[in-house]
GUVEXDO-305248 format. One line per 3 residues: number of its first residue (from 1); for each residue x negated, y, z of C-alpha. Coordinates in pm, 1 decimal. Each point is the difference from the previous one (the first is absolute). Example, Ala and Ser with C-alpha at 12.3 -4.5 7.8 and 13.67 -1.06 7.14 Angstrom:
# GUVEXDO-305248
1) -1230.0:-450.0:780.0; -137.0:344.0:-66.0 .
//
This chain:
# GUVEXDO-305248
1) -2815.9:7614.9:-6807.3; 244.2:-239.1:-185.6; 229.5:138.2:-222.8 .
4) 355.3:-25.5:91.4; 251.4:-242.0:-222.3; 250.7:245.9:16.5 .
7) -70.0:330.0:56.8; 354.3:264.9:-62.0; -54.0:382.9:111.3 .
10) 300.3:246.1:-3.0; 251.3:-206.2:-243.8; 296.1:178.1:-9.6 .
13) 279.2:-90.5:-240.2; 301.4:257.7:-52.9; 320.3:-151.2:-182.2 .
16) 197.9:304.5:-183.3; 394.7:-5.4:67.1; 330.0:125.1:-177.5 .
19) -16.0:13.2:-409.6; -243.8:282.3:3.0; -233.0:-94.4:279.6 .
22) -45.6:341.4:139.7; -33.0:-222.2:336.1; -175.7:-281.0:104.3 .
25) 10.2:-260.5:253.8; -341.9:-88.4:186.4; 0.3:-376.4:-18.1 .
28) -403.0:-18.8:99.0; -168.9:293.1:232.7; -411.2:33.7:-4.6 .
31) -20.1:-299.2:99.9; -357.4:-103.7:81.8; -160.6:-340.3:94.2 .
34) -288.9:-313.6:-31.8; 44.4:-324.7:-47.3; -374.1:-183.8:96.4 .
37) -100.5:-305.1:-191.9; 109.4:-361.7:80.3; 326.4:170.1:208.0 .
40) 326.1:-112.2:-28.6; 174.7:340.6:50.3; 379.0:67.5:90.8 .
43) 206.3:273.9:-186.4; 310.1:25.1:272.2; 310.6:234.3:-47.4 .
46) 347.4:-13.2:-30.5; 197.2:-11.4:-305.1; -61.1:300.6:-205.9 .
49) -333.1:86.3:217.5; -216.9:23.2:-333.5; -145.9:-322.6:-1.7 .
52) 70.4:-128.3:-363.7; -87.5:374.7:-86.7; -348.3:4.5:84.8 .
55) -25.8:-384.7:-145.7; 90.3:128.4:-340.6; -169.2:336.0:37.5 .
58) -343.1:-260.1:33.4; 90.2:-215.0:-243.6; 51.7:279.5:-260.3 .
61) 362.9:-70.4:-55.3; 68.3:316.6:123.5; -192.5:352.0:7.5 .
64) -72.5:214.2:290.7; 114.9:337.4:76.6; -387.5:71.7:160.8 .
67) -203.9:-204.1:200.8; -216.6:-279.3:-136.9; -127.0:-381.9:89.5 .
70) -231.7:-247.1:-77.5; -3.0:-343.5:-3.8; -380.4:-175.5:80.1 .
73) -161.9:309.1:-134.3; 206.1:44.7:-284.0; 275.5:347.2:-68.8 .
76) 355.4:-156.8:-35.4; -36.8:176.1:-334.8; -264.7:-215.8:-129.4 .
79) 157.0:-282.0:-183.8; -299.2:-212.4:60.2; 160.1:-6.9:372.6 .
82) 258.0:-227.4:-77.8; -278.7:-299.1:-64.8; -53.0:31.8:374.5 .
85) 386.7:-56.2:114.7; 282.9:-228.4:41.4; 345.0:99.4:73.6 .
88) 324.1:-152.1:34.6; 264.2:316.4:13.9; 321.2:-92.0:243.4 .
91) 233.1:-111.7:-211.5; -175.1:-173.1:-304.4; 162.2:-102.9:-289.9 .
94) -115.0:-306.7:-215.5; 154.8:-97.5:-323.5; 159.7:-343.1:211.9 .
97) -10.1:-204.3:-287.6; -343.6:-50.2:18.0; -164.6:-310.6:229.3 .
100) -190.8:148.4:245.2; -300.2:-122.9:-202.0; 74.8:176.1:-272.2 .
103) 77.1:276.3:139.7; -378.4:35.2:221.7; -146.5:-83.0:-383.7 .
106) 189.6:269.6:-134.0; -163.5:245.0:254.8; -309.4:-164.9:-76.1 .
109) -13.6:61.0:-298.0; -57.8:382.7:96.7; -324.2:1.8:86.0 .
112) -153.0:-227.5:-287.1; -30.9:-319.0:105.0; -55.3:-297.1:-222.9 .
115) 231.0:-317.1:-19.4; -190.3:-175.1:236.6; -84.0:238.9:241.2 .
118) 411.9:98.0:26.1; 95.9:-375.6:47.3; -273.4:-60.4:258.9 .
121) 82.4:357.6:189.1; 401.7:-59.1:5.3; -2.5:-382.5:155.3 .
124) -256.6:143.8:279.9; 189.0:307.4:71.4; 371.6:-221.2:-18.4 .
127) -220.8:-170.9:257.2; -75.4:265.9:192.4; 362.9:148.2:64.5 .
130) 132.5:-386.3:35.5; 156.4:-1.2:-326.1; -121.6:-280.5:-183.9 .
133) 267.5:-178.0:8.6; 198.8:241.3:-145.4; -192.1:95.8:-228.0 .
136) 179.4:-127.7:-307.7; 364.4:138.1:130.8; 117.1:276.7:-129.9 .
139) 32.8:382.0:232.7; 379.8:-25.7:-21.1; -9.2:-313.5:252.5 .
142) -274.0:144.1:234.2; 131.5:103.0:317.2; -93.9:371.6:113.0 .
145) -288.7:-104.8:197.1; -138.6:-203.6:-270.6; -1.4:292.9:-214.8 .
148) -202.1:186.8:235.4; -221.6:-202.7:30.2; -43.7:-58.4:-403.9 .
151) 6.0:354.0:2.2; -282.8:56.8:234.8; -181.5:-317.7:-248.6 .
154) 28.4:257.6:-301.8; -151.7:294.3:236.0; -294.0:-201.0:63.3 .
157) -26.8:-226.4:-313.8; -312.0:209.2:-85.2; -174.5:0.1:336.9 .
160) 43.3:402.7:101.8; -177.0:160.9:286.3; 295.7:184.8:132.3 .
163) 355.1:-157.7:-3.1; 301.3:266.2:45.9; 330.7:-195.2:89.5 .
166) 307.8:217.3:52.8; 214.8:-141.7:231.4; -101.0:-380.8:-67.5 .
169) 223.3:-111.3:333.5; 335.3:182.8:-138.4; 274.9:-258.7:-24.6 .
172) -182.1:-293.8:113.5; 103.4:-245.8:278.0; -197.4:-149.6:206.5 .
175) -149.2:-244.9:-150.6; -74.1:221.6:-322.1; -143.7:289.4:237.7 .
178) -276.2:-288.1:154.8; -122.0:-129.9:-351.8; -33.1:386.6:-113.1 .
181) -207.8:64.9:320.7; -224.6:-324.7:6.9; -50.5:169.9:-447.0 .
184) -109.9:335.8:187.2; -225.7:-152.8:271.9; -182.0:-218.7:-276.1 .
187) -77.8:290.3:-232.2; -161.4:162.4:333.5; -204.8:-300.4:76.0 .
190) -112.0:78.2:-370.0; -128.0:337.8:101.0; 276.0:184.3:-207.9 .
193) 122.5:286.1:100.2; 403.5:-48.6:-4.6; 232.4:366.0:26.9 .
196) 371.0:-117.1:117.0; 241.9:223.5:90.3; 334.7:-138.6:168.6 .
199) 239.0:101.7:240.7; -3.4:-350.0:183.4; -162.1:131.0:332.9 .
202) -97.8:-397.7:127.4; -188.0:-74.3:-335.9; -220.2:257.0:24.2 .
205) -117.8:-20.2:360.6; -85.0:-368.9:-112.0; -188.4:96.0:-255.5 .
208) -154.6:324.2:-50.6; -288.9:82.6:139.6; 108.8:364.5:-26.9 .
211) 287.7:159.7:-62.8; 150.6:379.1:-117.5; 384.7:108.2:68.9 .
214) 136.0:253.2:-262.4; 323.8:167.5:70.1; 168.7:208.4:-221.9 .
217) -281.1:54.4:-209.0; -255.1:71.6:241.8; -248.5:-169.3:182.5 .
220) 85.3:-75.3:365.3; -331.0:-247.9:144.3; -237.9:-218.9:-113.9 .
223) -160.1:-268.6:202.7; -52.3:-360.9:95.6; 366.1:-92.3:146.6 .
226) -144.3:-44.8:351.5; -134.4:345.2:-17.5; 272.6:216.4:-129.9 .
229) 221.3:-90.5:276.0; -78.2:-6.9:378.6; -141.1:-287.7:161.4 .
232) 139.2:81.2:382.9; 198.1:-259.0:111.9; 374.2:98.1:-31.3 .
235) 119.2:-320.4:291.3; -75.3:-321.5:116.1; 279.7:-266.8:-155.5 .
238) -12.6:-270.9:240.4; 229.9:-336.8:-87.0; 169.0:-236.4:218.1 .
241) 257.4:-198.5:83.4; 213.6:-87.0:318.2; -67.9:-368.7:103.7 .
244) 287.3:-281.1:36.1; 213.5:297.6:-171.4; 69.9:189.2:293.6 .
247) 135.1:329.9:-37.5; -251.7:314.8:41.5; -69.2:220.7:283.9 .
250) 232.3:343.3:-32.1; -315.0:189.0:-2.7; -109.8:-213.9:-339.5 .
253) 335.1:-64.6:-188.9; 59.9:343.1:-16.6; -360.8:100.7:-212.1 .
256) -45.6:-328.0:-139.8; 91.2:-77.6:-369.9; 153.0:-332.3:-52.6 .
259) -174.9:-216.9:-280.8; 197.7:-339.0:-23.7; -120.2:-174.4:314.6 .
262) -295.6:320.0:45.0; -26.7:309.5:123.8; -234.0:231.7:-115.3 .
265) -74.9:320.5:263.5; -208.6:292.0:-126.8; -141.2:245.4:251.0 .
268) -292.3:271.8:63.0; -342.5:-139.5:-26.8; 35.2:165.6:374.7 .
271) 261.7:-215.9:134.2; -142.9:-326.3:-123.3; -124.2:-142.3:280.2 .
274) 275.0:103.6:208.5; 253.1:-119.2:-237.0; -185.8:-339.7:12.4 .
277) -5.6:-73.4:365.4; 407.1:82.3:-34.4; -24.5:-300.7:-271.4 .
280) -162.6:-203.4:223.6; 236.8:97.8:299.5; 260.0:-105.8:-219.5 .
283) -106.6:-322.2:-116.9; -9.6:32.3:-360.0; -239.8:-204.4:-253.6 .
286) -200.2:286.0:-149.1; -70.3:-119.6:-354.1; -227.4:269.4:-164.0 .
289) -112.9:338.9:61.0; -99.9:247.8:-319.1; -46.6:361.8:-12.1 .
292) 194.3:276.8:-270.3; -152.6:202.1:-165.2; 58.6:247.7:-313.6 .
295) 49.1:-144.1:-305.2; -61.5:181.7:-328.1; 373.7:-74.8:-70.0 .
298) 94.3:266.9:304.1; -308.4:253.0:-104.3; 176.9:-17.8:-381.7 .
301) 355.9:76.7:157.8; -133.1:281.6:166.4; -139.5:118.5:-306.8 .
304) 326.5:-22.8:-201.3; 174.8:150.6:298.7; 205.9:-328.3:179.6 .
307) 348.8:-118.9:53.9; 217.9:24.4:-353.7; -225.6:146.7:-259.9 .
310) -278.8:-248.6:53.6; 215.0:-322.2:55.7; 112.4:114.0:-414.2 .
313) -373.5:86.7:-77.7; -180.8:-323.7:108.1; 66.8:-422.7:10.5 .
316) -127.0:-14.0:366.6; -105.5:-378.2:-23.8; 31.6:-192.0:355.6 .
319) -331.9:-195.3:44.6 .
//
């Protein structure tokens, strides 16, 4: 049986409060899970969940209260670990005076590479994250998704097996969000295994091809996003529009939602056809049918409990 890239059993981290820490606050509760080889695995939670937590608790940057992990076979506590990993942490910081070539040759430099071999390794990986060109500017002009993604060039500068990004989508428009995504999908098609967590609920069911939800420190589901959530159809959307502009039928105008010159209906998966000989009867254009179903945006509300306190815990991203 292959061994597991990351392998964490009962991590718990405690954080003491007040000057003489007679209390503590659990930040991190036994939380237990496998990440397979070649996966690109989603981390999801709100704000204060205990994602960055566990990152630094396997990175070392921060000890356990009990529990251990290992990373391709390897405790957290062996320092020989770190050869194995990349990470970029969520909010980086880079001395911005350096070029962004300077700055992957400074990193470089880390694991013992000669002159050559750091020239020849920053120009491909500046390749690789579409920097090239911008190579020779200094951080201080980069915009915020071009240090993510020079950011995620010094994570893998020295080819790792695992990759651990902590919130790589944070802050990024569009654009930035895409180029980030397209870095992650290429370092799968490498076989790598790549750890992200985020709270951007669309990014991961793109990418991951399984995903665990943490909320307040403890672990809620793990799964592939289709499986986690139900797959019964919640309604059929049908969309149409009224022909020559006419006006709809009472029976229509009243459950019909308006979308410029549209109207989108959604009903039962038991009044369909019923619905669609009314359509007919009415002579409406029916433009497209499509049925709704859970998302792993609604199974992650439910989770964080809905309504107010999750529309402050999560960026729900339209898609």
């Amino acid at each position: 049986m292959a061994t597991p890239a990351i392998e964490i059993q009962g991590l718990t981290k405690d954080y003491p409060l007040g000057f003489w820490g007679h209390k503590s606050r659990r930040s991190l509760d036994n939380l237990n899970l496998q990440v397979e080889e070649g996966e690109v695995f989603g981390f999801l939670g709100p704000n204060g969940a205990g994602k960055t937590t566990t990152l630094k608790l396997l990175m070392g940057l921060i000890f356990p209260t009990s529990g251990t992990a290992r990373v391709r076979g390897k405790s957290i506590e062996d320092i020989g670990m770190h050869r194995e990993v990349g990470f970029l942490p969520e909010q980086p910081y880079f001395y911005d005076y350096l070029t962004g070539h300077e700055l992957l040759d400074y990193f470089a430099r880390f694991f013992g590479y000669g002159a050559a071999e750091r020239t020849e390794r920053v120009k491909r990986f500046l390749d690789r994250v579409g920097l090239t060109a911008a190579g020779g500017v200094q951080l201080r002009k980069y915009s915020k998704g071009m240090l993510q993604r020079v950011g995620i060039a010094q994570a893998i500068l020295h080819d790792p097996s695992v990759v651990f990004l902590d919130e790589p989508m944070s802050g990024l428009d569009p654009v930035g969000r895409r180029e980030v995504r397209d870095i992650i999908l290429d370092l799968k098609q490498q076989g790598r295994t790549v750890f992200f967590s985020t709270h951007i609920l669309s990014d991961a069911e793109m990418l991951c091809d399984r995903v665990a939800v943490l909320v307040n420190g403890k672990l809620q589901g793990v799964g592939a996003p289709g499986e986690i959530v139900s797959l019964e159809v919640q309604a059929i959307e049908i969309l149409f529009e009224a022909r020559d502009g006419r006006p709809l039928p009472q029976n229509l105008a009243g459950r019909a939602t308006r979308l410029g010159a549209r109207y989108s209906l959604q009903v039962p998966e038991a009044e369909m056809y019923a619905t669609l000989d009314q359509l007919r009867a009415s002579d409406v254009r029916i433009l497209s049918m499509q049925t709704l179903r859970p998302t792993l945006e609604d199974y992650f509300f439910r989770l964080v409990g809905g309504g107010k306190n999750a529309s402050h815990a999560v960026e729900a991203q339209t898609r």
